[in-house]
Residue frames relative to the residue before (quaternion, step in Angstrom):
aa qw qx qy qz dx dy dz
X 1.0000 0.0000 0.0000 0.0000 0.00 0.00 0.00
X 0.7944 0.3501 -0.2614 0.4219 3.37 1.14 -0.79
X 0.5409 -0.6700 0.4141 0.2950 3.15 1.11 -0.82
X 0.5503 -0.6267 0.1250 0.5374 3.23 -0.34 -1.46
X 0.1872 -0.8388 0.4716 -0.1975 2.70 0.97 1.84
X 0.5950 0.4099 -0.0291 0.6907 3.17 1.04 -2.44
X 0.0021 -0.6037 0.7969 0.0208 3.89 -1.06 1.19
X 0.8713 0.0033 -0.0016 0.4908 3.97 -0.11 -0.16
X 0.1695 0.5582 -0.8122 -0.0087 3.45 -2.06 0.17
X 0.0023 -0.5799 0.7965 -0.1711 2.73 -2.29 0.95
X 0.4318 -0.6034 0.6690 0.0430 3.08 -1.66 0.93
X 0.1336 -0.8264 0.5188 -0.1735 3.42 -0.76 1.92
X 0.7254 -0.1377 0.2561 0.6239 3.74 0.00 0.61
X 0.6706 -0.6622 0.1471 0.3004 3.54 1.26 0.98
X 0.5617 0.5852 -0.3587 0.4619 2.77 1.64 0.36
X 0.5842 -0.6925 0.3327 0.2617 3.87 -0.96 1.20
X 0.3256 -0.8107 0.4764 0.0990 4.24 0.24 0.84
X 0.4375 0.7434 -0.5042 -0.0418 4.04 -0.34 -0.25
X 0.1856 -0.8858 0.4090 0.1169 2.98 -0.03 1.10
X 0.0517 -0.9393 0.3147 0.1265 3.92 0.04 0.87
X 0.4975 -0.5746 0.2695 0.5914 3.66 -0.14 0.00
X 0.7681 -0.4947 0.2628 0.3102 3.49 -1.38 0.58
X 0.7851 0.4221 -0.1626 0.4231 3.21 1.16 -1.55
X 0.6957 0.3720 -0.2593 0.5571 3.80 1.32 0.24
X 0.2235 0.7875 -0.5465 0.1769 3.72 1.37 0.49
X 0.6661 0.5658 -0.2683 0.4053 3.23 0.85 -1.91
X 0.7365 0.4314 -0.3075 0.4206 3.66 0.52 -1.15
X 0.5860 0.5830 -0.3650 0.4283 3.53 1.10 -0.93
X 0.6858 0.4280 -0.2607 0.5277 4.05 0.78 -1.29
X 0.3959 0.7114 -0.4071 0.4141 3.48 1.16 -0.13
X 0.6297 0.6026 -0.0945 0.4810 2.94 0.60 -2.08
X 0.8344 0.2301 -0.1554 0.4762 3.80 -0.27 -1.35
X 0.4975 0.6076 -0.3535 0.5083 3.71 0.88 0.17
X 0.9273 0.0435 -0.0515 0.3682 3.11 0.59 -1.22
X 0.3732 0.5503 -0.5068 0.5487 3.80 1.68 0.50
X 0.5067 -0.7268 0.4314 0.1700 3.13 -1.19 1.53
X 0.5425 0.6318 -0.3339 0.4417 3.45 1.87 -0.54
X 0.4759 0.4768 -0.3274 0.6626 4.16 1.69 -0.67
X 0.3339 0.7077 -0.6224 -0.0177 2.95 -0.92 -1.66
X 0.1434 0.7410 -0.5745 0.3168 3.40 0.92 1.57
X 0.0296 -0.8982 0.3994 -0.1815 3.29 0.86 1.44
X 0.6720 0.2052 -0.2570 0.6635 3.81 1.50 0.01
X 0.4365 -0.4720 0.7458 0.1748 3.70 -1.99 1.00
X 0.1219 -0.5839 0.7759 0.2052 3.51 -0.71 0.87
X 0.8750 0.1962 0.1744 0.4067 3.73 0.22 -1.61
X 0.2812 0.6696 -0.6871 0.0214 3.81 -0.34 0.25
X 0.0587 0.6863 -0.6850 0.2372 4.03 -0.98 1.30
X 0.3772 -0.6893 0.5445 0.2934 3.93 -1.37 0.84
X 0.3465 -0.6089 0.7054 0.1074 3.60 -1.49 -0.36
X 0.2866 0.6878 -0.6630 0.0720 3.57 -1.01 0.92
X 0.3165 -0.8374 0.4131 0.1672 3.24 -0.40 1.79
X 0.7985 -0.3443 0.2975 0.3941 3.85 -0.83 -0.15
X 0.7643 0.3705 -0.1263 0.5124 3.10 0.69 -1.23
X 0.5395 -0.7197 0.3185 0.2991 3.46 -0.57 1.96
X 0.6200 0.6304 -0.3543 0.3043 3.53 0.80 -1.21
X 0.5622 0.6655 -0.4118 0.2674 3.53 0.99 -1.39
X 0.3365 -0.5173 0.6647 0.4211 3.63 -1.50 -0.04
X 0.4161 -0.4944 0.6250 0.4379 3.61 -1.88 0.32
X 0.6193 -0.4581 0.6301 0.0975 3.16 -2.21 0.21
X 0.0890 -0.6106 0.7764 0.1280 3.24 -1.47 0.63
X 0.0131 0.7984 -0.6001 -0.0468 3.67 -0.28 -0.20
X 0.1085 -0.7929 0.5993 -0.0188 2.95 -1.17 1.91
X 0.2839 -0.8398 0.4561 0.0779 3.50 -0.56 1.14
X 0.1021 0.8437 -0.5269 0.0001 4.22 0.65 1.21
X 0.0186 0.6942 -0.6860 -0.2172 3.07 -1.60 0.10
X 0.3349 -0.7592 0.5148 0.2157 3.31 -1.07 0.40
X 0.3278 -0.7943 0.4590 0.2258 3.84 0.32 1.39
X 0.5720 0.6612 -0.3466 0.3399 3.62 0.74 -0.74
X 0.7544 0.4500 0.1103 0.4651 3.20 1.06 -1.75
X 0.3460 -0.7873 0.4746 0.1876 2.99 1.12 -0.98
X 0.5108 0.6202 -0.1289 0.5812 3.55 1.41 -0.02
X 0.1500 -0.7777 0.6073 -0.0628 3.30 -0.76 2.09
X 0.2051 0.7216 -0.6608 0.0243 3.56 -1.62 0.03
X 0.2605 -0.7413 0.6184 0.0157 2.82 -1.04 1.13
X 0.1156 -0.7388 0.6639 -0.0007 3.47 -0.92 1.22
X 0.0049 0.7945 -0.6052 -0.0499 3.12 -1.52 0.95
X 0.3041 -0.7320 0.6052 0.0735 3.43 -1.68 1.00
X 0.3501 -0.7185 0.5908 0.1102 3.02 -0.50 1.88
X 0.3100 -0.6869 0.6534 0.0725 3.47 -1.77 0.98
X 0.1627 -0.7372 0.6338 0.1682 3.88 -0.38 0.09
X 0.4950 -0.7508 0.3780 0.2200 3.61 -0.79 1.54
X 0.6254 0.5935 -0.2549 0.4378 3.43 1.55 -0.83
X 0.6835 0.4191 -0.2750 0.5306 3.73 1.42 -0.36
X 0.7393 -0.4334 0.3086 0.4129 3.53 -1.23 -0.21
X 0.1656 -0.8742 0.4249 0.1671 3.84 -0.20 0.44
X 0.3916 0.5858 -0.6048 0.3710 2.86 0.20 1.86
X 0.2339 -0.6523 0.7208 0.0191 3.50 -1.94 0.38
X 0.4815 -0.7019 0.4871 0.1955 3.38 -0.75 0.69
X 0.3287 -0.8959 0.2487 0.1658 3.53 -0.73 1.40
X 0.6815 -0.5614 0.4368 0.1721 3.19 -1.14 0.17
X 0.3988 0.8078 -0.3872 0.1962 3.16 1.37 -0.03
X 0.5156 0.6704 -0.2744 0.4576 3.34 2.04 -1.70
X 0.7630 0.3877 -0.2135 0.4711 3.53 0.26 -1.25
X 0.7177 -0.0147 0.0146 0.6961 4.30 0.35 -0.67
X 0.5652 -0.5935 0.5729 0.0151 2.60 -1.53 1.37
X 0.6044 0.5847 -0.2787 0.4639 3.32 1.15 -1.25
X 0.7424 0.3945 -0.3937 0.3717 3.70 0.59 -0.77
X 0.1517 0.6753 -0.6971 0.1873 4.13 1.09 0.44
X 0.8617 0.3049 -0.1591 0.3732 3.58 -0.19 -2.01
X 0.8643 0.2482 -0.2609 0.3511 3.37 0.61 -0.12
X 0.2165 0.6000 -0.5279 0.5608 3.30 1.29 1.17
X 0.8820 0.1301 -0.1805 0.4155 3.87 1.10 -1.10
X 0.2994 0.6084 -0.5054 0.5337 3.13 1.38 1.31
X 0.5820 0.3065 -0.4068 0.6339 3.98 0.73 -0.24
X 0.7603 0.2877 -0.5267 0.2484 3.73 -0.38 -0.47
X 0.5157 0.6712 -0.3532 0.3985 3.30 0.98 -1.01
X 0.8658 0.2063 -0.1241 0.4386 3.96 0.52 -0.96
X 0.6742 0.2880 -0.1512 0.6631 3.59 1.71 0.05
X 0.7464 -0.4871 0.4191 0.1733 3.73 0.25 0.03
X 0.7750 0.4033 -0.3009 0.3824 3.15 0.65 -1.19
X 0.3814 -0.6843 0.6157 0.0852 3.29 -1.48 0.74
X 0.2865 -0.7137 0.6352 0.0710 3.47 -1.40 1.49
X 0.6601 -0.5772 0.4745 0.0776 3.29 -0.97 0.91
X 0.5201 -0.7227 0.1179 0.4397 3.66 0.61 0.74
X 0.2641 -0.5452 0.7878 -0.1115 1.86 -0.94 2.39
X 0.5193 -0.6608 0.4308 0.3286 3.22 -2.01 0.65
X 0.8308 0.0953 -0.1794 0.5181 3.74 0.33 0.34
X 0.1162 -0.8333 0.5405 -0.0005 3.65 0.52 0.88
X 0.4393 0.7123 -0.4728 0.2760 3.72 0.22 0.56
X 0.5657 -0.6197 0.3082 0.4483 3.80 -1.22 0.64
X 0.5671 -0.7002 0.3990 0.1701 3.17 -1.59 1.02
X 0.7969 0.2692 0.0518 0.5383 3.37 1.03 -1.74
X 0.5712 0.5818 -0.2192 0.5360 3.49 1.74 -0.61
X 0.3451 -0.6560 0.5712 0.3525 3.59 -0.89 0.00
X 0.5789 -0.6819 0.2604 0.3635 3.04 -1.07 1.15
X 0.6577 0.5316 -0.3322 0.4177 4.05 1.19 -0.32
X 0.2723 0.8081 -0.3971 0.3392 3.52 2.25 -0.23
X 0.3057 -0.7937 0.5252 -0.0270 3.56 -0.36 2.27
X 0.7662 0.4636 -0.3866 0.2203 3.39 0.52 -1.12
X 0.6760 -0.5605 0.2641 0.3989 3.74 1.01 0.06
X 0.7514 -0.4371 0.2310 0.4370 3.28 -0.66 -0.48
X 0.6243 -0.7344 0.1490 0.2207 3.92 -0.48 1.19
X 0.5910 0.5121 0.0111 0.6232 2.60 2.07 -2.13
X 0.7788 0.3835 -0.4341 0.2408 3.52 0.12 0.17
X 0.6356 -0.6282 0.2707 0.3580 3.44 -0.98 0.87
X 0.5358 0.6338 -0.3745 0.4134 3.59 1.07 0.45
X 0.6452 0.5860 -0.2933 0.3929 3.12 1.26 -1.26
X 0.3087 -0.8481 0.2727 0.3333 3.70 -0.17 1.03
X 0.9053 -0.1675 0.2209 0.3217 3.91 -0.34 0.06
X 0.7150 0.3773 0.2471 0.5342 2.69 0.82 -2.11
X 0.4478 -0.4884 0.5836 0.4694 3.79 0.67 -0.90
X 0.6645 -0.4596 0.5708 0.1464 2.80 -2.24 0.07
X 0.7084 0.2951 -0.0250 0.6407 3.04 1.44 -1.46
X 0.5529 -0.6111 0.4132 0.3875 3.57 -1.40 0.58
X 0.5725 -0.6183 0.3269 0.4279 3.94 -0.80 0.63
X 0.5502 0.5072 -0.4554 0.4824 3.81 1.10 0.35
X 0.7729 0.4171 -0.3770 0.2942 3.85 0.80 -0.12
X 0.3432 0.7608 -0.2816 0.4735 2.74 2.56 -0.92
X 0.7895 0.4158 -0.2258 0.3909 3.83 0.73 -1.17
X 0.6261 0.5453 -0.3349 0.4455 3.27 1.42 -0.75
X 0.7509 0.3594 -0.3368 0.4399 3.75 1.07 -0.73
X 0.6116 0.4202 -0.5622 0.3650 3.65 0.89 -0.30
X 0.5337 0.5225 -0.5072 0.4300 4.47 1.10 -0.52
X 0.7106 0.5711 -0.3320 0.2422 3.75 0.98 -0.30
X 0.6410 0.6211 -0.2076 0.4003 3.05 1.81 -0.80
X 0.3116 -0.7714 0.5154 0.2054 3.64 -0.34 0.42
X 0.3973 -0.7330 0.5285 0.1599 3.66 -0.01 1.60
X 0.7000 0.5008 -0.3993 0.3159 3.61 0.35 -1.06
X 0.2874 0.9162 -0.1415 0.2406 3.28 1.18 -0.48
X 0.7383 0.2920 0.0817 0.6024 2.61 0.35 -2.44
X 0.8027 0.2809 -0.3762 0.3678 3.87 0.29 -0.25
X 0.5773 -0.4654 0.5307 0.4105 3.71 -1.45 -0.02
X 0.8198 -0.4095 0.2792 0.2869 3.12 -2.02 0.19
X 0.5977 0.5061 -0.1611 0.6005 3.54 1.56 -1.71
X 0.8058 0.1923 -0.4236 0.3665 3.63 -0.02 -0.45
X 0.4963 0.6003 -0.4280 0.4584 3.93 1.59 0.41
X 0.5068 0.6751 -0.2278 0.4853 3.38 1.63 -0.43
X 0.6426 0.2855 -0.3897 0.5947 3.76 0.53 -1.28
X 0.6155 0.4775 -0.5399 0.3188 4.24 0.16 -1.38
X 0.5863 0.5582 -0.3947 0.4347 4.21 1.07 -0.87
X 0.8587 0.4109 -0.2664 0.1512 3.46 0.56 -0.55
X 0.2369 0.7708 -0.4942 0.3248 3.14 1.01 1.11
X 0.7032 0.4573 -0.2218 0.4971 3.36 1.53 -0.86
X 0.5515 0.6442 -0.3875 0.3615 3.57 1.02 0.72
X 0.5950 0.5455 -0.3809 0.4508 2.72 1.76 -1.01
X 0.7914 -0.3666 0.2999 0.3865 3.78 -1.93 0.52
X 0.4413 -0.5875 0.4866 0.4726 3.91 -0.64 0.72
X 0.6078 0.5285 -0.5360 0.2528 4.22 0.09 -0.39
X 0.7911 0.4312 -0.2993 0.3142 3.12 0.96 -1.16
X 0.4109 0.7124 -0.3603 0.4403 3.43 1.80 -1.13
X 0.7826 0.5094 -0.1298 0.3334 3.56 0.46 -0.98
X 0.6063 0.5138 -0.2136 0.5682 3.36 2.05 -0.75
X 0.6595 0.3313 -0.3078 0.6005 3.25 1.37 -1.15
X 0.5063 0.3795 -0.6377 0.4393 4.14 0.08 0.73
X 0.7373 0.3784 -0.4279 0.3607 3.83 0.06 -1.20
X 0.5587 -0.5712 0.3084 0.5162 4.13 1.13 -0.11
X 0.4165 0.7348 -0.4914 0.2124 3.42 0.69 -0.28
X 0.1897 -0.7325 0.6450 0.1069 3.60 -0.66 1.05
X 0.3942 -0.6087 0.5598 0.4009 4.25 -1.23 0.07
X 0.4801 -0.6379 0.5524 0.2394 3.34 -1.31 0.58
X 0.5038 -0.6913 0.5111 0.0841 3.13 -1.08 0.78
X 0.2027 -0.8732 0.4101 0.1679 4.00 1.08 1.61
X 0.6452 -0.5902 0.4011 0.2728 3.17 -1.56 1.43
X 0.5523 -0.5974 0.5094 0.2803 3.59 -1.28 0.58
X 0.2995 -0.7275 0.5414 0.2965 3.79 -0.23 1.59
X 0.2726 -0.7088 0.6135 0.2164 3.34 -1.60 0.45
X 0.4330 -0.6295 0.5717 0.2990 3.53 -1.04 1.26
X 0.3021 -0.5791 0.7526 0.0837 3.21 -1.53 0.34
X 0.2785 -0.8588 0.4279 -0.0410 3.43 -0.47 1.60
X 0.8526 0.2373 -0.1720 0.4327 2.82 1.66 0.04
């Protein structure tokens, strides 16, 4: 059906492999999502891969399971470093891949294809030294650990998020003042023993 969409599969430490070409991923996860014979209907995982050896292509890496079935597979879309590193997202099909579509760009570079708010996740959004997770990025930073501190005290977190996800960090201060006050002093709630019937 695809062609040579599908360039390879193999079976790894028992897990299923297809690896597909970049520019038909979306249409391909389409496919196993929605043929009732697949129905890989949850993203456990979608995260990139860049292996040691310079030559390799990075990875997208899509992690499905199909809850119906019961039945995982993981398909990957191989990037070449010499070309543009993007792939078109997944957002349309799992919702779930919003934040982690911008967990891979944010620490690897790569760029999803409109997505609705591509921007950095864990970085600040003015964050210079590049990208965290690749095998270039030295150790240490780019920058010595005294400018690193001056630009992340410079950046203004509130910023980078919307109203709703500044909302849930607000809602600690809704909850009743008894409990607000247990969860400062650390107290966590216990979790009440399992009564035992008495059969006789």
């Amino acid at each position: 059906m695809f062609g040579s969409s599908i360039e390879r599969a193999l079976v790894s430490c028992g897990q299923t492999i297809v690896y597909v070409d970049r520019h038909h991923a979306r249409e391909v996860l389409r496919w196993l999502r929605d043929t009732p014979d697949e129905d890989y209907d949850y993203l456990v995982d979608l995260t990139a891969v860049e292996y040691r050896d310079p030559e390799r292509p990075l990875e997208v890496v899509y992690q499905l399971r199909s809850l119906k079935r019961g039945a995982e597979l993981r398909v990957k879309a191989e990037l070449d470093k010499d070309q543009p590193l993007d792939v078109d997202s997944v957002v349309s099909l799992w919702r779930a891949a919003d934040w982690l579509e911008r967990e891979v760009y944010d620490m690897f570079g790569i760029s999803f294809r409109e997505h609705p708010d591509l921007r950095r996740l864990l970085m600040w959004e003015t964050y210079a030294e590049g990208f965290p997770l690749r095998k270039d990025f030295p150790l240490r930073g780019r920058f010595s650990r005294a400018e690193q501190v001056r630009q992340a005290l410079a950046a203004s977190p509130e910023s980078n998020y919307s109203m709703e996800e500044l909302s849930v960090a607000q809602a600690q201060y809704d909850l009743p003042p008894d409990m607000r006050e247990r969860l400062e002093r650390g107290e966590r709630g216990r979790v009440p023993e399992p009564k035992v019937q008495d059969d006789g």
